[in-house]
N, C-alpha and C positions, 0 to 999 in steps of 0.2 A: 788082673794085673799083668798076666804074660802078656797083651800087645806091648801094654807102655815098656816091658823091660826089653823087648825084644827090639822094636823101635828105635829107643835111646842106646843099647847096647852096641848098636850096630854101628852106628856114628862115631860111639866112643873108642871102638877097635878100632876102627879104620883112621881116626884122627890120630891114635896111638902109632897106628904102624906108618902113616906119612910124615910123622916126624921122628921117627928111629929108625927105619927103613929105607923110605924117601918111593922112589916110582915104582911102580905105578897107585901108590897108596893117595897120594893128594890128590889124582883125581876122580879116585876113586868114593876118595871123601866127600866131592865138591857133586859127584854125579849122585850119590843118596842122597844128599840133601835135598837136593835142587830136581833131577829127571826121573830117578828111582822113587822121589817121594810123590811127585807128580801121577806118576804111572798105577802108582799104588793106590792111591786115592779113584785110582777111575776104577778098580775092581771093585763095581759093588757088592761082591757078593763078600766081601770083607767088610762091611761097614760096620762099626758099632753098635748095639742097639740104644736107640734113642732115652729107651730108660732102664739103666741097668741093675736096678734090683739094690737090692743091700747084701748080700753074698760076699761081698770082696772086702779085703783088709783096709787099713785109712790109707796105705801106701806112703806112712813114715818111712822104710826101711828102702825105700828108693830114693825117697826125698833126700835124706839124708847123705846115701852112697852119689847121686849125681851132686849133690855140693861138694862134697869133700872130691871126687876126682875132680871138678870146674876150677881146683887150684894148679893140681899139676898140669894140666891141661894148657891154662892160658900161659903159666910162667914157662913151659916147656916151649909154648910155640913160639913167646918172647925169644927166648933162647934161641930154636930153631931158624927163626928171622931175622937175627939180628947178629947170629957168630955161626949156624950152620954150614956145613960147605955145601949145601944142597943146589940145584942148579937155582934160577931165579925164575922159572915157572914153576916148580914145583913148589919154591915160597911164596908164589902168589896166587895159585891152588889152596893150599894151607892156608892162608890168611883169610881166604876168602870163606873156604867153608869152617875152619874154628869161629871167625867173627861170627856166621852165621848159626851155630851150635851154640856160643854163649846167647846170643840175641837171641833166639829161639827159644830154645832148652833150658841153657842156664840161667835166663832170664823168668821161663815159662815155674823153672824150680824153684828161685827167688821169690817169685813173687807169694807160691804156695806157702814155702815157709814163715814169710811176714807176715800169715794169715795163721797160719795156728798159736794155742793160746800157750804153750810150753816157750816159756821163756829164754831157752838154749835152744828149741827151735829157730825161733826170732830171730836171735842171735848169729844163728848160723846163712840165714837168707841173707842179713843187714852184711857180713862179712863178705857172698858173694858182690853184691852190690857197691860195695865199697871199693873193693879190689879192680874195679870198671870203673870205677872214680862216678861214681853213679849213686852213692850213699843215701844222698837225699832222699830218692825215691822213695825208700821205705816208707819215711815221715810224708810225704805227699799223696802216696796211694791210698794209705789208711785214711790218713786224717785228711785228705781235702777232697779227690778224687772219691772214694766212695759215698762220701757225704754229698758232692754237690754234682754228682756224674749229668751227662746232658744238660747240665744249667750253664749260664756265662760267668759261674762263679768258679766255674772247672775249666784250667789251663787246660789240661791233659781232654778233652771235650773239643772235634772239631765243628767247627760253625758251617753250614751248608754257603756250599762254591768256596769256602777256603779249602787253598792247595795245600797240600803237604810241606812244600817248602814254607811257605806262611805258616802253616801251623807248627812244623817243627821248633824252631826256633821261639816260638810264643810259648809252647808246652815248658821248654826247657826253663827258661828264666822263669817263667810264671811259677812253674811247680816248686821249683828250687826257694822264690820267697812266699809261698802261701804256706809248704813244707815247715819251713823258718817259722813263720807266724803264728802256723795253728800250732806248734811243738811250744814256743814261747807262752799262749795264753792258756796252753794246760797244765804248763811247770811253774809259772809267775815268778822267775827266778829261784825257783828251788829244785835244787840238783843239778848235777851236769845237763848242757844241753845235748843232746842227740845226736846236732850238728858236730860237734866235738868228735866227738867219735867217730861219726860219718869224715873229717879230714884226717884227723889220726890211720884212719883207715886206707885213705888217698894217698898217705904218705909213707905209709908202710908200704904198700903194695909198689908206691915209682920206685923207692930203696932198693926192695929186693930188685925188678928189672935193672935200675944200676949197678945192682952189684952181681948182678947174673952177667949183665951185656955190654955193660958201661953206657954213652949217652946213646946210642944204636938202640938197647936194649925200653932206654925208657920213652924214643920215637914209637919202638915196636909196641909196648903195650898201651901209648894215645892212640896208635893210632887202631888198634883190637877195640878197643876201651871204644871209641869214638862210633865206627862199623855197627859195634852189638848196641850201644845204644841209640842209633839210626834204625835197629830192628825192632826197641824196644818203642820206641813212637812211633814207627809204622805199625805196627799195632794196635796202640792208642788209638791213632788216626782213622784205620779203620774199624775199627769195632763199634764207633761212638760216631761218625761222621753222620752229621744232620740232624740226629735226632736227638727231641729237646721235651725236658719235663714240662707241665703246664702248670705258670702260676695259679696258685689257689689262693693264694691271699697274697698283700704286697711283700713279695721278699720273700715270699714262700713256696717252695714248689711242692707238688702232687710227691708221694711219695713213688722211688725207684721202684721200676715193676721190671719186669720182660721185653716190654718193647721199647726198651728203651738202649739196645745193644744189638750189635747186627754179632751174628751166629752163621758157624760153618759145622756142619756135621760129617767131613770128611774126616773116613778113620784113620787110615796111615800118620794125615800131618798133626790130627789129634791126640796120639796117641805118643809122636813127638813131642808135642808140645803140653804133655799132662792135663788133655784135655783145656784146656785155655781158649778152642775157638769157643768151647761152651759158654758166651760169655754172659749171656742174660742170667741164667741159672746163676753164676757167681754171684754175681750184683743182689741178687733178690736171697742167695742163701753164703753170704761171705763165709760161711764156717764150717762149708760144706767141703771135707776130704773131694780134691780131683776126680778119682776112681767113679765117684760118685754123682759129679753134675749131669745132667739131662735137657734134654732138646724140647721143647713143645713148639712143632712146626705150624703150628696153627697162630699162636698167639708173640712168636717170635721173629722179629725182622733175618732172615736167611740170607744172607750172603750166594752168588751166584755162584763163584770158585773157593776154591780153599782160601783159607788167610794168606797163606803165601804167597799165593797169585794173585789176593786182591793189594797184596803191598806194592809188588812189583808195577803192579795195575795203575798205582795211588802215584809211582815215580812220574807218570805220563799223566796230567792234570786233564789234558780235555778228551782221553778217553776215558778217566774216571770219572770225570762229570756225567759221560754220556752214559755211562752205564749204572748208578748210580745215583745221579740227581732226583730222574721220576720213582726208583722205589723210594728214595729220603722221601719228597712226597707226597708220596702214597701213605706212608705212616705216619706223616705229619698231615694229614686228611684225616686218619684213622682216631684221633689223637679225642677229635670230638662226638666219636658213638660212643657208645656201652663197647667198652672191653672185656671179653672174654674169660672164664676164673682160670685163675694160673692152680697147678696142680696135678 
C-alpha cells in the first residue's frame, strides 16, 4: 500500500500548496503529473510485481481519504480560478494538473468505489462522480460496460480505426442512455431512479461553485468537470481500442477474459491511478480490491507506453493508428487459437 499512498500523496500536497501558496507550487504540480511521473515509470527497478500476493490490506482507508479530500480539492481550485489573485499562469498550471488529478485519480478512485459491494461505499464514488456532473457513469460502467465490454453493444468500447474524437462523443451520449435504460429495466418503475440523484448531484455541486464564485465560479467547475472527464474516455479509449469478443451464438458473446483490454505495467503511473492500467485483471475479477489486480503478460494485450502516454498518443489519430493498429491485429488473429489458462 506505501507506493499507492505515496504516489497520490504527493500530487495531493502539491495541488494543496499551488492553490494557497501559489508559485512555484502549480508547476510543480503540473511537472509530477506529467514529467516526474513519466521518469519514474522508466526506473525499472521500481516496478511493481506483476503478482502481488495477498499480504496487503483492501485499501478501503485510502479509497476513502482520496474521495473525501476530491471535494475540497476541486471546489478549492473553482475558487482558486475563479476569485484567486494568483497570476493567470499559475491558474492555468492548476487547472491543468487538478483536471488532470481528478481525471486520473479521482476518477481512478471513483471508479473503485462503484465497485465495492458496501453500499456507503458506492455511495461515496457516485458522489465523486456526480460532482464532475459525470453521475451517470456509475450506472453505465456497472451495468453496460462491464457486461458488454469489446462488444458494439458497449459505448464506452472503441471500434478499430476509430479516432478518439469519434469515439469521444459516441461514448458519451451512448453511455448516458444505455446508463438510463439498463437502470430503468432493473427498477421497472420501482423506486427512485439513479438518474435522480445522479442530477440532484449535478446541481448541488454548480450551486456551491455559484455560490463560492458566482457565474466565473460555475464556468470554472464545467470547465474542471469537462478536462477530467476527456481523461475519463481517454482511458476508455484506450484500454479497450480494437479489441472485440467473439460471437458464440447470435447476440451472444464469448465470455470477457484477459485479452480482451490492453494493460500497462508501469509502477509510478500505476500506483497513481490505483492500479487501473491493471485492466484485463479488472474485467475478469471486478471485485478484486486495486492493491490486488495482477499482469499475466503472456496472455494479456500490453500496451507499449504507460496509459498516460498512450492517451496523449490517442490526441494524434494517425500515430495512434500506426502504433497500435497491427498489435489490435494481432489479437484480433489471436482471437481464433486456443488461448492460454488465465491464472
Amino acid at each position: 500500500m506505501q507506493r499507492f499512498i505515496l504516489a497520490t500523496h504527493g500530487l495531493i500536497l502539491l495541488l494543496a500548496a499551488a492553490m494557497l501558496i501559489g508559485a512555484p507550487f502549480p508547476a510543480l504540480a503540473l511537472a509530477y503529473v506529467t514529467l516526474f511521473a513519466w521518469f519514474m515509470d522508466r526506473l525499472s527497478a521500481l516496478a511493481a510485481p506483476d503478482h502481488p500476493g495477498q499480504e496487503f490490506p483492501a485499501g478501503d482507508g485510502l479509497a476513502i481519504t482520496l474521495a473525501l479530500v476530491h471535494f475540497p480539492l476541486l471546489f478549492g481550485g473553482v475558487w482558486f480560478l475563479a476569485q484567486g489573485d494568483a497570476t493567470t499562469l499559475d491558474k492555468a498550471l492548476t487547472f491543468i494538473a487538478l483536471s488532470l488529478f481528478i481525471g486520473q485519480v479521482g476518477n481512478s478512485n471513483a471508479h473503485e468505489l462503484i465497485h465495492r459491494g458496501a453500499r456507503s461505499l458506492r455511495r461515496l464514488g457516485v458522489a465523486v462522480y456526480a460532482s464532475i456532473l459525470f453521475g451517470h457513469h456509475a450506472s453505465a460502467h456497472v451495468r453496460v460496460h462491464h457486461v458488454h465490454a469489446a462488444t458494439p453493444r458497449d459505448p464506452n468500447s472503441a471500434r478499430p480505426g476509430e479516432s478518439f474524437y469519434a469515439f469521444a462523443l459516441r461514448a458519451w451520449v451512448g453511455a448516458f442512455r444505455a446508463g438510463y435504460r439498463a437502470e430503468s429495466r432493473l427498477r421497472r418503475g420501482a423506486g427512485l431512479h439513479p438518474y435522480v440523484g445522479y442530477l440532484f448531484g449535478a446541481t448541488a455541486s454548480l450551486t456551491l461553485a455559484l455560490m463560492l464564485a458566482g457565474l466565473k465560479g460555475v464556468v470554472a467547475l464545467i470547465a474542471i468537470s469537462a478536462y477530467a472527464q476527456a481523461q475519463l474516455l481517454l482511458s476508455d479509449y484506450v484500454q479497450h481500442y480494437g479489441l472485440q469478443r467473439r460471437e458464440i451464438a447470435p447476440g451472444k458473446a464469448e465470455p470477457v477474459g484477459p485479452q480482451h483490454s490492453w494493460n500497462a505495467p508501469h509502477s509510478f503511473t500505476s500506483a497513481l491511478m490505483l492500479n487501473a492500467p491493471r485492466h484485463s485483471d479488472h474485467h475478469v475479477r471486478p471485485g478484486q480490491p486495486y492493491p490486488g489486480l495482477e499482469i499475466e503478460r503472456q496472455t494479456m494485450p500490453i500496451l507499449p507506453y504507460s496509459l498516460p502516454t498512450m492517451a496523449v498518443i490517442a490526441l494524434i489519430p494517425p500515430l495512434w493508428r500506426r502504433i497500435m493498429d497491427p498489435r489490435a491485429r494481432k489479437w484480433a488473429e489471436a482471437r481464433y487459437r486456443p488461448e492460454p489458462a488465465y491464472g
